[in-house]
mmCIF file of the N, C-alpha and C atoms, coordinates in Angstrom:
data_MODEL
# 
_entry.id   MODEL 
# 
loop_
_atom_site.group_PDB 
_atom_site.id 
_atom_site.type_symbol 
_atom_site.label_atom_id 
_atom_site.label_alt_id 
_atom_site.label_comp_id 
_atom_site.label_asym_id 
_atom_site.label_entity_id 
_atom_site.label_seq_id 
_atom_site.pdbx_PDB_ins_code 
_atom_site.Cartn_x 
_atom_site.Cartn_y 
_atom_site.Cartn_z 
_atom_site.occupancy 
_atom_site.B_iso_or_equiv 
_atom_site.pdbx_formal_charge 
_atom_site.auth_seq_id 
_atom_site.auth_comp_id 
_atom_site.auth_asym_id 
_atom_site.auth_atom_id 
_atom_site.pdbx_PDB_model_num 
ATOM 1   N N  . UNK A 1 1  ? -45.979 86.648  -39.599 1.00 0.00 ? 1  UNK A N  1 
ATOM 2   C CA . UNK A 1 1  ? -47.421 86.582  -39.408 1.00 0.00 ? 1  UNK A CA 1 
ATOM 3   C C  . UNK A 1 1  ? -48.102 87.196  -40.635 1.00 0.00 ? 1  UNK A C  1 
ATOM 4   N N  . UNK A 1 2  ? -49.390 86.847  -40.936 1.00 0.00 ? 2  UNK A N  1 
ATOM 5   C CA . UNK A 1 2  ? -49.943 87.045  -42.231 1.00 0.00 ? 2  UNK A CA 1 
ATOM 6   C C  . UNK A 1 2  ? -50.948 88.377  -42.016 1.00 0.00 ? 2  UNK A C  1 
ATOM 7   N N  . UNK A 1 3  ? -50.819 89.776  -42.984 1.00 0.00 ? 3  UNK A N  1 
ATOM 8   C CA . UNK A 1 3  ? -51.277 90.451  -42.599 1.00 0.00 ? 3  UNK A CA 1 
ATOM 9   C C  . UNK A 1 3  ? -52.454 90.524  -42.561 1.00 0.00 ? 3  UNK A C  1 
ATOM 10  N N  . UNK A 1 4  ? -53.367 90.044  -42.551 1.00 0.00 ? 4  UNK A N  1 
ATOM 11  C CA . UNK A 1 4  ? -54.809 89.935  -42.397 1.00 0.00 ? 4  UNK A CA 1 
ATOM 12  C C  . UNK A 1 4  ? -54.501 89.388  -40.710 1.00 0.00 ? 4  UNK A C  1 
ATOM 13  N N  . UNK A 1 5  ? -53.978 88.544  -40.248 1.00 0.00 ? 5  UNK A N  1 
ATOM 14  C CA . UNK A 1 5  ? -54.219 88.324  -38.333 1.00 0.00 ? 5  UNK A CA 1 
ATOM 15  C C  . UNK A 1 5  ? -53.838 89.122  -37.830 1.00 0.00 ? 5  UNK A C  1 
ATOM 16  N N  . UNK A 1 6  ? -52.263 90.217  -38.793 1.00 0.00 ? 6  UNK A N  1 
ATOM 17  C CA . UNK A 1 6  ? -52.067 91.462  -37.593 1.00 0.00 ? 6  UNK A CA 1 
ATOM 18  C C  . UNK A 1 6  ? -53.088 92.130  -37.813 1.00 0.00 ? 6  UNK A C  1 
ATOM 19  N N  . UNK A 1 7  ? -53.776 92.477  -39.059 1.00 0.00 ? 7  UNK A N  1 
ATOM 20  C CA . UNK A 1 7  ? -54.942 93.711  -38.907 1.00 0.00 ? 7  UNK A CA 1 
ATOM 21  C C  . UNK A 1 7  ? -56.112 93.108  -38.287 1.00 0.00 ? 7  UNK A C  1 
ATOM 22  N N  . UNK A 1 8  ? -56.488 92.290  -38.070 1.00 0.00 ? 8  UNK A N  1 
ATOM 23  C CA . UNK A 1 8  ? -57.317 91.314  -36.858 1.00 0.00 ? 8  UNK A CA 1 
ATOM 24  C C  . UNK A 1 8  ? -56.768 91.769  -35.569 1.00 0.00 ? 8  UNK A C  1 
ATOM 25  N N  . UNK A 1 9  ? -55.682 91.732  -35.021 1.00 0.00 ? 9  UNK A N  1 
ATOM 26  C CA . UNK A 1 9  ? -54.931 92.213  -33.705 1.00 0.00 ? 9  UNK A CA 1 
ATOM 27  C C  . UNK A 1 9  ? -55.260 93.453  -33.928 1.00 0.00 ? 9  UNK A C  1 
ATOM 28  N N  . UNK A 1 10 ? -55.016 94.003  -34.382 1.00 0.00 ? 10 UNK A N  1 
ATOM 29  C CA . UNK A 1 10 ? -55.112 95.968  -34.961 1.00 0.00 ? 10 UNK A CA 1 
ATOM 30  C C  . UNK A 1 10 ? -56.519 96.091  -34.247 1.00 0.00 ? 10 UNK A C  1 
ATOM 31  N N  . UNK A 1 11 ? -57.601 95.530  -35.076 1.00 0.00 ? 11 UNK A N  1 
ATOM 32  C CA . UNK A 1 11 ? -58.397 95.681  -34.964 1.00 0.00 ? 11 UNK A CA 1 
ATOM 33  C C  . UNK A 1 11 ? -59.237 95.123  -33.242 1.00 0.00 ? 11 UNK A C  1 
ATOM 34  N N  . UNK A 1 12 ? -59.212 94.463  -32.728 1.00 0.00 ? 12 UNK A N  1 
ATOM 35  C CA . UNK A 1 12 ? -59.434 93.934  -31.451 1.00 0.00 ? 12 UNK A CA 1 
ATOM 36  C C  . UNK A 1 12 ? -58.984 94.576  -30.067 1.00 0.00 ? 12 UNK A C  1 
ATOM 37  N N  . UNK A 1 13 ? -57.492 95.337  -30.536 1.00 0.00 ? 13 UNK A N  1 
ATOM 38  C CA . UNK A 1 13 ? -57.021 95.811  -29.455 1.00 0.00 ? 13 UNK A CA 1 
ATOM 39  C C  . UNK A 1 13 ? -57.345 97.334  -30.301 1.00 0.00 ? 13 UNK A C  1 
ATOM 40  N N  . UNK A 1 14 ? -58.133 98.079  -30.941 1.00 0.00 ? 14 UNK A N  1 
ATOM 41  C CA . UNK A 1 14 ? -58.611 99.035  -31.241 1.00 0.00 ? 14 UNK A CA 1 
ATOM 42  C C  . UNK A 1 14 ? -60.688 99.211  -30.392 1.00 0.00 ? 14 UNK A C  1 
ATOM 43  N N  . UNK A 1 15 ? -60.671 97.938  -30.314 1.00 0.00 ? 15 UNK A N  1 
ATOM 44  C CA . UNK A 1 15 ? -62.129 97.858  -29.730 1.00 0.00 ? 15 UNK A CA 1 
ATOM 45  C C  . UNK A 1 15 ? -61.894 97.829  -28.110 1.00 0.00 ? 15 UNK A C  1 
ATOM 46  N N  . UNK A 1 16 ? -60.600 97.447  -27.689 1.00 0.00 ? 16 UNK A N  1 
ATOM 47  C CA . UNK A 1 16 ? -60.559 96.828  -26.379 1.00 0.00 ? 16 UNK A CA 1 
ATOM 48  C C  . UNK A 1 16 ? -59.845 98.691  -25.757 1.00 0.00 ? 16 UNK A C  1 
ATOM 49  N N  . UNK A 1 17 ? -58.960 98.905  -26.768 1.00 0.00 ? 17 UNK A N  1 
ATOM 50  C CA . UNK A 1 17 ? -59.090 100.607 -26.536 1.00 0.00 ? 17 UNK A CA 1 
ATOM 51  C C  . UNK A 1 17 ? -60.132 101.541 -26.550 1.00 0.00 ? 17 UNK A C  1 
ATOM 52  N N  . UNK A 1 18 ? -61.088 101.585 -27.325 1.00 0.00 ? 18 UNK A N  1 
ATOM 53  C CA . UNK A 1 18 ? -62.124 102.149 -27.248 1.00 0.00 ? 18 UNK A CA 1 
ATOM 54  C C  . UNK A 1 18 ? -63.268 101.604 -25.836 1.00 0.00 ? 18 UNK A C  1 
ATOM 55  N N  . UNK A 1 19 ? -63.306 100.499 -25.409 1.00 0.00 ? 19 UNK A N  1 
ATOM 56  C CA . UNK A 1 19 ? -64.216 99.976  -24.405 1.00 0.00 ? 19 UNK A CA 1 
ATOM 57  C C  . UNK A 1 19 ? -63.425 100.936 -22.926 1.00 0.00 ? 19 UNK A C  1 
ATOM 58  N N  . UNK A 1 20 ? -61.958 100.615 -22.742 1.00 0.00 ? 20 UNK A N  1 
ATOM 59  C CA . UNK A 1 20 ? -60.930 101.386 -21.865 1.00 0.00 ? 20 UNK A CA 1 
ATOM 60  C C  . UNK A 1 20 ? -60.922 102.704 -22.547 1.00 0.00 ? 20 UNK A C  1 
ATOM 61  N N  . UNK A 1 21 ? -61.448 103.488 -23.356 1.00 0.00 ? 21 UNK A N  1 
ATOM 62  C CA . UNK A 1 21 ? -61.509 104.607 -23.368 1.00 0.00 ? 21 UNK A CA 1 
ATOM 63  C C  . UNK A 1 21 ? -63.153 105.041 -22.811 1.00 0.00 ? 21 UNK A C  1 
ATOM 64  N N  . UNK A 1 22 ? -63.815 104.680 -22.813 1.00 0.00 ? 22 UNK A N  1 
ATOM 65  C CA . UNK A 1 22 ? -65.205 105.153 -22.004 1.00 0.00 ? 22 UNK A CA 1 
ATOM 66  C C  . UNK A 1 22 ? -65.289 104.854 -20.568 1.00 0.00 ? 22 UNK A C  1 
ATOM 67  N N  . UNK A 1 23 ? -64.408 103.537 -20.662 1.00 0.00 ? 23 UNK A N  1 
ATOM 68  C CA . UNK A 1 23 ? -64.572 103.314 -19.088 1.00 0.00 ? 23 UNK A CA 1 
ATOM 69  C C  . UNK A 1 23 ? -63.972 103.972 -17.964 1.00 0.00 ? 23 UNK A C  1 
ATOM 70  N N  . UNK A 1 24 ? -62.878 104.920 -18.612 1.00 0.00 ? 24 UNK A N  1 
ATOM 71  C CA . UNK A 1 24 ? -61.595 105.572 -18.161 1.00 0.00 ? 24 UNK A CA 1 
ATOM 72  C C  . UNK A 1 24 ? -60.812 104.889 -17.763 1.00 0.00 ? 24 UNK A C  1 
ATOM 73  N N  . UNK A 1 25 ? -60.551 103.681 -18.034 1.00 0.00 ? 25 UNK A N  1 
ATOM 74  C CA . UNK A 1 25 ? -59.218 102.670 -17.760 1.00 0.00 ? 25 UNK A CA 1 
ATOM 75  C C  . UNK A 1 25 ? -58.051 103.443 -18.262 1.00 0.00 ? 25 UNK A C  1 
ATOM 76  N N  . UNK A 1 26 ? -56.961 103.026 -17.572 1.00 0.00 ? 26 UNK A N  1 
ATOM 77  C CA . UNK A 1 26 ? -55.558 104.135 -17.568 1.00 0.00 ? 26 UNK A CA 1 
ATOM 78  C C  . UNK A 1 26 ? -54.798 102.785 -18.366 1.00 0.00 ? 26 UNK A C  1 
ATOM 79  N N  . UNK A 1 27 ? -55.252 101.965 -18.864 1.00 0.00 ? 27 UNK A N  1 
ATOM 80  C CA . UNK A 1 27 ? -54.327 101.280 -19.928 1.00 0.00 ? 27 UNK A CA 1 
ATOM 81  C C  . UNK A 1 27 ? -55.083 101.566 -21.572 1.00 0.00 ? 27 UNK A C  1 
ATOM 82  N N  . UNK A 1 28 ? -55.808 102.400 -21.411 1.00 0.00 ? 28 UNK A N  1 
ATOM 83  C CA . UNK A 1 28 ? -56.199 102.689 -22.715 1.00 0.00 ? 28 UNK A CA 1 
ATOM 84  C C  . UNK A 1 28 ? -55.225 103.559 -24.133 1.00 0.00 ? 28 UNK A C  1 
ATOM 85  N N  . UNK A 1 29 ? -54.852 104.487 -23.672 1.00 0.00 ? 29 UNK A N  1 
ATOM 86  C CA . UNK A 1 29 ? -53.291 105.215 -24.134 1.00 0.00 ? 29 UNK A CA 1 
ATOM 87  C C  . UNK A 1 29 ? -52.747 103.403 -24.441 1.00 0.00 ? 29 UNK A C  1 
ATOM 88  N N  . UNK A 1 30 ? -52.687 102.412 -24.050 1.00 0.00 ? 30 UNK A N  1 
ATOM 89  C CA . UNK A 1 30 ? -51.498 101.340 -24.349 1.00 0.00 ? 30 UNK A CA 1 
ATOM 90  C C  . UNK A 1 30 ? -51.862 100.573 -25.375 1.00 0.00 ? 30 UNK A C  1 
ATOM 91  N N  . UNK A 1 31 ? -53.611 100.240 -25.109 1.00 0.00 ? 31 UNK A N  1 
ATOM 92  C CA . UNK A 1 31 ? -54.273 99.653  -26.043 1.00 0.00 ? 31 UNK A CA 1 
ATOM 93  C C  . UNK A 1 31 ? -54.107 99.891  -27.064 1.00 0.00 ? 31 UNK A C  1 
ATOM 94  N N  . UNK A 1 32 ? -54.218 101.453 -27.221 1.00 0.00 ? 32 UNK A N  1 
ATOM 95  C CA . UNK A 1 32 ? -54.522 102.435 -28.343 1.00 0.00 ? 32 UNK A CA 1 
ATOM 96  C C  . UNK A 1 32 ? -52.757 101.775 -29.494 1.00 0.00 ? 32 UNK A C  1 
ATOM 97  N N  . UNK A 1 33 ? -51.625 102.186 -28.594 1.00 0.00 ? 33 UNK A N  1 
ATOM 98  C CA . UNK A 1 33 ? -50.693 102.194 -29.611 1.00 0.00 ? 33 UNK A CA 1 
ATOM 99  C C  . UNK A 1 33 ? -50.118 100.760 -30.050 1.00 0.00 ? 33 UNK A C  1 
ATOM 100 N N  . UNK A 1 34 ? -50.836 99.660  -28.424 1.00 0.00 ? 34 UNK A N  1 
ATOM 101 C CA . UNK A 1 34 ? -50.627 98.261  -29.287 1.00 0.00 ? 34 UNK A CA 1 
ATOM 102 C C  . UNK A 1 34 ? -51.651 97.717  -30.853 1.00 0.00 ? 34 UNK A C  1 
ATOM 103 N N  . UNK A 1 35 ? -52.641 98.883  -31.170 1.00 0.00 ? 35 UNK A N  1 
ATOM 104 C CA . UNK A 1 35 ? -53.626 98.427  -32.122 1.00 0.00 ? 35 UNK A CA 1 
ATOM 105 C C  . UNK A 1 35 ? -52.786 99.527  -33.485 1.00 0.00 ? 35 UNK A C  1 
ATOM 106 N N  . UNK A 1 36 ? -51.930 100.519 -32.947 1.00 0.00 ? 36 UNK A N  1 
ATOM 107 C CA . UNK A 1 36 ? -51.503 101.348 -34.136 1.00 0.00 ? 36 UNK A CA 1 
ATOM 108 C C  . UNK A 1 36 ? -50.206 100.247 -34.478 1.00 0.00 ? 36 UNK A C  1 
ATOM 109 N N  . UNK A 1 37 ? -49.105 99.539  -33.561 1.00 0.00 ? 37 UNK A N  1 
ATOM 110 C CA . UNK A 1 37 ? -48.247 99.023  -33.512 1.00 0.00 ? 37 UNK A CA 1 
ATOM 111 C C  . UNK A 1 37 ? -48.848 97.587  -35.402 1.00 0.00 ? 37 UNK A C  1 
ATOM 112 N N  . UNK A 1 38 ? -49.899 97.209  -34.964 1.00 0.00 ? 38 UNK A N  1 
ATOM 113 C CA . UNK A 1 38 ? -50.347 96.066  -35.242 1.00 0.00 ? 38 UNK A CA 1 
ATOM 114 C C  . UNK A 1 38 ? -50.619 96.282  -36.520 1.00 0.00 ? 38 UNK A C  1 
ATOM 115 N N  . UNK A 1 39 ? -51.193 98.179  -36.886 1.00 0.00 ? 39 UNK A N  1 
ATOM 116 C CA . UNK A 1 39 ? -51.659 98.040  -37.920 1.00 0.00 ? 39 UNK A CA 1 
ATOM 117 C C  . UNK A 1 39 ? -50.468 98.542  -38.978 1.00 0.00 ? 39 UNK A C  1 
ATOM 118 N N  . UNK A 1 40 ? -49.369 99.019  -38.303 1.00 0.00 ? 40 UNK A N  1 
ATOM 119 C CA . UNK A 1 40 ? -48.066 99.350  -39.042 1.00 0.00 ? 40 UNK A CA 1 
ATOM 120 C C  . UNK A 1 40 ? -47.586 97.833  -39.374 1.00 0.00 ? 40 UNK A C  1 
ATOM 121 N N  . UNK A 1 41 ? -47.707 97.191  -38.661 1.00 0.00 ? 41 UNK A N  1 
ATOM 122 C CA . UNK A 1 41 ? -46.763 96.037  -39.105 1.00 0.00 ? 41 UNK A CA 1 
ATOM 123 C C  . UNK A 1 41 ? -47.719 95.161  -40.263 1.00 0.00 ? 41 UNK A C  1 
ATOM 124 N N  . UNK A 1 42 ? -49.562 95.082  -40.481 1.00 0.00 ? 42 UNK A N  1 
ATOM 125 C CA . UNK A 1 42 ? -49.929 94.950  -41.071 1.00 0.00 ? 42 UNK A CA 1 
ATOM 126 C C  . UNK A 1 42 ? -49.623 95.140  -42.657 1.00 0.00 ? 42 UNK A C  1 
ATOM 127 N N  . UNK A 1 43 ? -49.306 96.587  -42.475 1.00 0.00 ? 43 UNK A N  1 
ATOM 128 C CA . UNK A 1 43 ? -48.905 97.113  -44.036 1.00 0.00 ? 43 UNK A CA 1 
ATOM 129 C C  . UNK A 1 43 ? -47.957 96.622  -44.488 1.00 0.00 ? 43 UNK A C  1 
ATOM 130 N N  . UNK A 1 44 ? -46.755 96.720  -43.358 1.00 0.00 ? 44 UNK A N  1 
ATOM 131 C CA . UNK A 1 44 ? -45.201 96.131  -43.816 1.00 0.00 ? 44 UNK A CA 1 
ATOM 132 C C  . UNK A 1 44 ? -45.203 94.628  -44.021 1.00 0.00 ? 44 UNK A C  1 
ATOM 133 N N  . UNK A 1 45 ? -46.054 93.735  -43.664 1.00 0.00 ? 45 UNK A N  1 
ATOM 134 C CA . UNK A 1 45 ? -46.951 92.378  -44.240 1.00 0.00 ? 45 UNK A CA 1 
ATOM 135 C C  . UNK A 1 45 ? -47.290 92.645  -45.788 1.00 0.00 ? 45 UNK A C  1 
ATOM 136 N N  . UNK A 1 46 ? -48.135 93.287  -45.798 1.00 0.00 ? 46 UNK A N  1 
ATOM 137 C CA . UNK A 1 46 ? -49.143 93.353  -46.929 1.00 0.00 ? 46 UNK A CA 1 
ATOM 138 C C  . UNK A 1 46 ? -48.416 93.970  -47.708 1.00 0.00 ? 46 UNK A C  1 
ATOM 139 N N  . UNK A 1 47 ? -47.420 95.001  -47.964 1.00 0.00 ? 47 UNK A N  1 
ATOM 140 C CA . UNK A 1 47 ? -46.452 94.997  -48.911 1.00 0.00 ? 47 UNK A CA 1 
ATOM 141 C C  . UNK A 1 47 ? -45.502 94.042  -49.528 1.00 0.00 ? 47 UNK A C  1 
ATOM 142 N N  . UNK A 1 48 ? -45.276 93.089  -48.499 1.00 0.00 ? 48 UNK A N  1 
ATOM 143 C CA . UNK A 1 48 ? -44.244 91.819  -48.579 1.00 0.00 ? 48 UNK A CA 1 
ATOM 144 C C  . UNK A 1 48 ? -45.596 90.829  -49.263 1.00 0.00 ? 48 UNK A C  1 
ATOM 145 N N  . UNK A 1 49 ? -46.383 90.890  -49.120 1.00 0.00 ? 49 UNK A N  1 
ATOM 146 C CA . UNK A 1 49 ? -47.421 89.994  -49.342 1.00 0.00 ? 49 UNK A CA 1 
ATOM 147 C C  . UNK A 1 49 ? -47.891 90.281  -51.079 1.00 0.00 ? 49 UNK A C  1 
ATOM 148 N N  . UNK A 1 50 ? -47.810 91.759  -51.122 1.00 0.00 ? 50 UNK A N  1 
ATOM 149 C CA . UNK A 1 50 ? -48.535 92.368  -52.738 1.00 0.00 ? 50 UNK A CA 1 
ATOM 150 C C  . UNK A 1 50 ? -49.708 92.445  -51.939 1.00 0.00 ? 50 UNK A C  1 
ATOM 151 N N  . UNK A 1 51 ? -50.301 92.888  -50.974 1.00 0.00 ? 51 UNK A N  1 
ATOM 152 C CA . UNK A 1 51 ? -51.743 92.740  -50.906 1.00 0.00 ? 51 UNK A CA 1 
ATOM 153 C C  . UNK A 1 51 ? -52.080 94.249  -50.353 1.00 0.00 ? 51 UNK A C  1 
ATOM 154 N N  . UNK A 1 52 ? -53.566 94.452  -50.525 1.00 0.00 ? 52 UNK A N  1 
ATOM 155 C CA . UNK A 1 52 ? -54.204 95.899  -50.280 1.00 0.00 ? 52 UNK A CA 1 
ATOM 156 C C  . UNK A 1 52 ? -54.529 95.830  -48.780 1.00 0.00 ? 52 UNK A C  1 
ATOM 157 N N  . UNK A 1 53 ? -55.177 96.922  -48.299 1.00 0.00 ? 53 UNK A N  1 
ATOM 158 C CA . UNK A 1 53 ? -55.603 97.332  -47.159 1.00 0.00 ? 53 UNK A CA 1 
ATOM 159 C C  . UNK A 1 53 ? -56.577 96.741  -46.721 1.00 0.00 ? 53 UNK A C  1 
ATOM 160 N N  . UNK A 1 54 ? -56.356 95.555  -45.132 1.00 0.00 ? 54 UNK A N  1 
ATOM 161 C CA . UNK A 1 54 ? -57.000 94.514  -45.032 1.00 0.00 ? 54 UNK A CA 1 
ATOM 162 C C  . UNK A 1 54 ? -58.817 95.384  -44.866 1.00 0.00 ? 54 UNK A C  1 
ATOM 163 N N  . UNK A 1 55 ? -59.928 94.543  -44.891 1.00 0.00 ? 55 UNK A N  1 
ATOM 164 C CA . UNK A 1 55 ? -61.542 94.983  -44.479 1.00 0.00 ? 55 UNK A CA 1 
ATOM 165 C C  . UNK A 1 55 ? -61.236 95.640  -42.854 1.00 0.00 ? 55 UNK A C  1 
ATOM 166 N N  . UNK A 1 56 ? -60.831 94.485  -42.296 1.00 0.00 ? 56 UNK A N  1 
ATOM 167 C CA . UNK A 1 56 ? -60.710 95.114  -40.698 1.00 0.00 ? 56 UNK A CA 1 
ATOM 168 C C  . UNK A 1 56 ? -60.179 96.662  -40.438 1.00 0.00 ? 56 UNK A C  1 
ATOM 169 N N  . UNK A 1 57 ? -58.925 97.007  -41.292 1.00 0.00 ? 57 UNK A N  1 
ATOM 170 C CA . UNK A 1 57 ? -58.698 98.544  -41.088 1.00 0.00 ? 57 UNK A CA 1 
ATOM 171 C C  . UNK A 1 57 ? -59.479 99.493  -41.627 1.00 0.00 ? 57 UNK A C  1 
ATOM 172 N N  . UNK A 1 58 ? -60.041 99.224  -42.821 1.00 0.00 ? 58 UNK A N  1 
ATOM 173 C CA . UNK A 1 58 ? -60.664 100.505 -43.652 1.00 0.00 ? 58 UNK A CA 1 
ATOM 174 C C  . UNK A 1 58 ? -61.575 101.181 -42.916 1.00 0.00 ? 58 UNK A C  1 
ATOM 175 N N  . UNK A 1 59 ? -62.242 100.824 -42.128 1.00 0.00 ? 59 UNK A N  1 
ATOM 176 C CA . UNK A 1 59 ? -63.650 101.824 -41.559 1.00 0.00 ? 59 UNK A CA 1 
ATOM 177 C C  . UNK A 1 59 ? -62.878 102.595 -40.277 1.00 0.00 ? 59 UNK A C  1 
ATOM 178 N N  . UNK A 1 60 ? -61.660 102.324 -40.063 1.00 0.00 ? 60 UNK A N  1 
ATOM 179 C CA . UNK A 1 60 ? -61.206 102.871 -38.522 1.00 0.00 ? 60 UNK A CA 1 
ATOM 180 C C  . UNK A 1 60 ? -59.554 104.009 -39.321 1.00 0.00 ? 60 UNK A C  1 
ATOM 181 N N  . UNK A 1 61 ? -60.361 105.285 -39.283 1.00 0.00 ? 61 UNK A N  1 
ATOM 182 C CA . UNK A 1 61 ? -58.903 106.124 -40.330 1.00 0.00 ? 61 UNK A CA 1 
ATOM 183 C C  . UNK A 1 61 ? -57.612 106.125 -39.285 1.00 0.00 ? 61 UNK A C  1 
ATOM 184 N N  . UNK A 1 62 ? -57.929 105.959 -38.194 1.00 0.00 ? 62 UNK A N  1 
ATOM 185 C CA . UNK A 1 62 ? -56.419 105.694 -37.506 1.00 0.00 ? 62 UNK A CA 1 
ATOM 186 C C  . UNK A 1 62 ? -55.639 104.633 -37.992 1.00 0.00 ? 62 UNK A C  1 
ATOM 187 N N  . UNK A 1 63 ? -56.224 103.602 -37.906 1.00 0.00 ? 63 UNK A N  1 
ATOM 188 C CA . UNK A 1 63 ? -55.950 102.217 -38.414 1.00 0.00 ? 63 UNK A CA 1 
ATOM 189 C C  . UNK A 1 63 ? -55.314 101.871 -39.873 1.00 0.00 ? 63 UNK A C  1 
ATOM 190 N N  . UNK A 1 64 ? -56.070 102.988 -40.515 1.00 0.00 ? 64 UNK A N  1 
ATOM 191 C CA . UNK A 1 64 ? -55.787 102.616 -41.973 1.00 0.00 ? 64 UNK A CA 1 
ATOM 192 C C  . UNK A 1 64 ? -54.578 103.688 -42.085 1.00 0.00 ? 64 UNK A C  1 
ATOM 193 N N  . UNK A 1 65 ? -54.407 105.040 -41.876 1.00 0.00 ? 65 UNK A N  1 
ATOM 194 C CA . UNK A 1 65 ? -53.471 105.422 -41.801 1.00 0.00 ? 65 UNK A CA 1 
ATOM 195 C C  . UNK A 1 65 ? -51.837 105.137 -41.462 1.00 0.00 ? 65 UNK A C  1 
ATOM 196 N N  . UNK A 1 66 ? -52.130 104.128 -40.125 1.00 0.00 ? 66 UNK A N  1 
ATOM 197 C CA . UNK A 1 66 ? -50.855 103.337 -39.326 1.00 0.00 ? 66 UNK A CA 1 
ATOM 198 C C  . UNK A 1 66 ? -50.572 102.123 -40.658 1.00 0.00 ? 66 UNK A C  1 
ATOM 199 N N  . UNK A 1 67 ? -51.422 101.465 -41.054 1.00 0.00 ? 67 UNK A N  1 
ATOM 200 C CA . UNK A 1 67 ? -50.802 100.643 -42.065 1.00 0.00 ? 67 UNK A CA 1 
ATOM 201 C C  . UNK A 1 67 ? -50.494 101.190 -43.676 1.00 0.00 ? 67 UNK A C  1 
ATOM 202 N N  . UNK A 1 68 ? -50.552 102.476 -43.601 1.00 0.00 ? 68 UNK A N  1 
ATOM 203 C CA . UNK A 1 68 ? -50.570 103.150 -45.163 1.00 0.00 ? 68 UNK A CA 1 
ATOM 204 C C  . UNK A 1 68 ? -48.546 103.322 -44.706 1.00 0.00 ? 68 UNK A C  1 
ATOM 205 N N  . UNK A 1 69 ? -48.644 104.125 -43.458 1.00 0.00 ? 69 UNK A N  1 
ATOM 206 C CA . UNK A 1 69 ? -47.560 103.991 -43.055 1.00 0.00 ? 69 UNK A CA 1 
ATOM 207 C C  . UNK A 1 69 ? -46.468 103.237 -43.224 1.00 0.00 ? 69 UNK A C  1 
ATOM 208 N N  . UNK A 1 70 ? -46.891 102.213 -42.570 1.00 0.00 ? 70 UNK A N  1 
ATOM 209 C CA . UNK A 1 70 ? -45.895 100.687 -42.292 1.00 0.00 ? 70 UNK A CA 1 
ATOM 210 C C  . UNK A 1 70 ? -45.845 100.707 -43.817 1.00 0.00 ? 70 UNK A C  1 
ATOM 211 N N  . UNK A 1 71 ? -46.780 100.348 -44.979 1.00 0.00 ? 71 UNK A N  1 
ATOM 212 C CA . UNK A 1 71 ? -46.790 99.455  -46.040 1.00 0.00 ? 71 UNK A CA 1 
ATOM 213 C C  . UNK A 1 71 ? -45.711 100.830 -47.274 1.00 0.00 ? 71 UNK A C  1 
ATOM 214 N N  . UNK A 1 72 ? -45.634 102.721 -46.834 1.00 0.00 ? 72 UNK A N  1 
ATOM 215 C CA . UNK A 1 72 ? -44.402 103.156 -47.251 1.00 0.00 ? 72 UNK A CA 1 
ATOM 216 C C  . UNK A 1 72 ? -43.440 103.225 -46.720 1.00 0.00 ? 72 UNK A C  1 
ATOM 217 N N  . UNK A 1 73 ? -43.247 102.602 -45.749 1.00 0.00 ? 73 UNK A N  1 
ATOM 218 C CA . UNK A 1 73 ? -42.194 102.570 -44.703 1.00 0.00 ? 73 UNK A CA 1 
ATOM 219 C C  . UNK A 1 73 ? -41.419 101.547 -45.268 1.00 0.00 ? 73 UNK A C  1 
ATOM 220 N N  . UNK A 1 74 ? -41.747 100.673 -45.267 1.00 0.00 ? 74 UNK A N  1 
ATOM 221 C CA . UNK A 1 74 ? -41.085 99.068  -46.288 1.00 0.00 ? 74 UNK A CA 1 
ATOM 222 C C  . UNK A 1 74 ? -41.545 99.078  -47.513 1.00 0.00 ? 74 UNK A C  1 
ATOM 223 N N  . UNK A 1 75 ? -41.824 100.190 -48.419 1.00 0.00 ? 75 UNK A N  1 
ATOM 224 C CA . UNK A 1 75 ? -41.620 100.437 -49.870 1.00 0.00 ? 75 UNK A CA 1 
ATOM 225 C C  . UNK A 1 75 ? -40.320 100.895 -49.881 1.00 0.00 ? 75 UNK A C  1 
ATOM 226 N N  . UNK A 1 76 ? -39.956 102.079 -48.932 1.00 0.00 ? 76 UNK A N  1 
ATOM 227 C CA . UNK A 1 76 ? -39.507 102.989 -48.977 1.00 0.00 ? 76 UNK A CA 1 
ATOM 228 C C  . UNK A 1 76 ? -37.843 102.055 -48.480 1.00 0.00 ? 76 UNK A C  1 
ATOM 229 N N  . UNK A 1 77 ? -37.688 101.085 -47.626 1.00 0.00 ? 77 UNK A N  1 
ATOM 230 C CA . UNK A 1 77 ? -36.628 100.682 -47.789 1.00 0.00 ? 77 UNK A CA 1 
ATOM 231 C C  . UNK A 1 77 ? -36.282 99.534  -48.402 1.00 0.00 ? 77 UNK A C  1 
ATOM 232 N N  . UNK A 1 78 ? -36.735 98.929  -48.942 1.00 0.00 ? 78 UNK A N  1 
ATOM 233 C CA . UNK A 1 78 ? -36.938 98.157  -50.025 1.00 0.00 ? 78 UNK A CA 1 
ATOM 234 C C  . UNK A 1 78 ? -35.893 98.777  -51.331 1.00 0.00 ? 78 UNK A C  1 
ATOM 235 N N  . UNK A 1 79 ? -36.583 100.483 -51.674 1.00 0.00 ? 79 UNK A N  1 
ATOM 236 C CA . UNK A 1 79 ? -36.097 100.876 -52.648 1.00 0.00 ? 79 UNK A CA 1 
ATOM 237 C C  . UNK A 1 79 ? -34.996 101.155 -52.382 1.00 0.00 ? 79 UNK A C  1 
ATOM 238 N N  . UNK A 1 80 ? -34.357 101.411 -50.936 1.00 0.00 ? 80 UNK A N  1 
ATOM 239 C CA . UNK A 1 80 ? -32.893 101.825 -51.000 1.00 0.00 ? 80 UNK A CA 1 
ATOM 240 C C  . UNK A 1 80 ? -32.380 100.434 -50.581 1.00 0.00 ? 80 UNK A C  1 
ATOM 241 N N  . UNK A 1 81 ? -32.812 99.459  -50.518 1.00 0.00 ? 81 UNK A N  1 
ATOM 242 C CA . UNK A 1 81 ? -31.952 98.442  -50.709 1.00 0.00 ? 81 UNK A CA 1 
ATOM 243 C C  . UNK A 1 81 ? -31.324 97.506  -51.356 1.00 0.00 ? 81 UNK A C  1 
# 
C-alpha cells in the first residue's frame, strides 16, 4: 500500500479516536493504536518509497512520531541487511 493511503488511514482512525475519546466510547484505546499502527507502517512505506512525512501526519505529533518510528525502524534494518 502506498504511504500517503496508510497516512490517510492514520489519519481517519486518529479522528474516529478522538470523536470515541469525548464520547467515552470504550473502543477508543483501539482506535487510537489502529491510527499509531497505520502511521508506523506509513514511514516503513515512505522509506521504501524515498519519500518525506506525508501532510496528513505533520499537524498530529503522535502521528508523526509513530511514522518517524516505522521509517527508522526499516532504515535501521535495511542497514543490517
Amino acid at each position: 500500500m502506498c504511504s500517503r493511503s496508510l497516512a490517510l488511514n492514520a489519519r481517519a482512525s486518529w479522528a474516529l479516536y478522538t470523536c470515541a475519546l469525548l464520547a467515552g466510547d470504550a473502543r477508543a484505546e483501539e482506535l487510537k493504536l489502529d491510527a499509531q499502527i497505520f502511521a508506523q507502517e506509513s514511514g516503513i512505506d515512505s522509506f521504501i518509497e524515498k519519500s518525506g512525512l506525508p501532510l496528513f501526519l505533520r499537524d498530529v505529533p503522535a502521528l508523526a512520531a509513530e511514522w518517524d518510528h516505522g521509517w527508522k525502524l526499516w532504515s535501521d534494518i535495511r542497514e543490517y541487511a
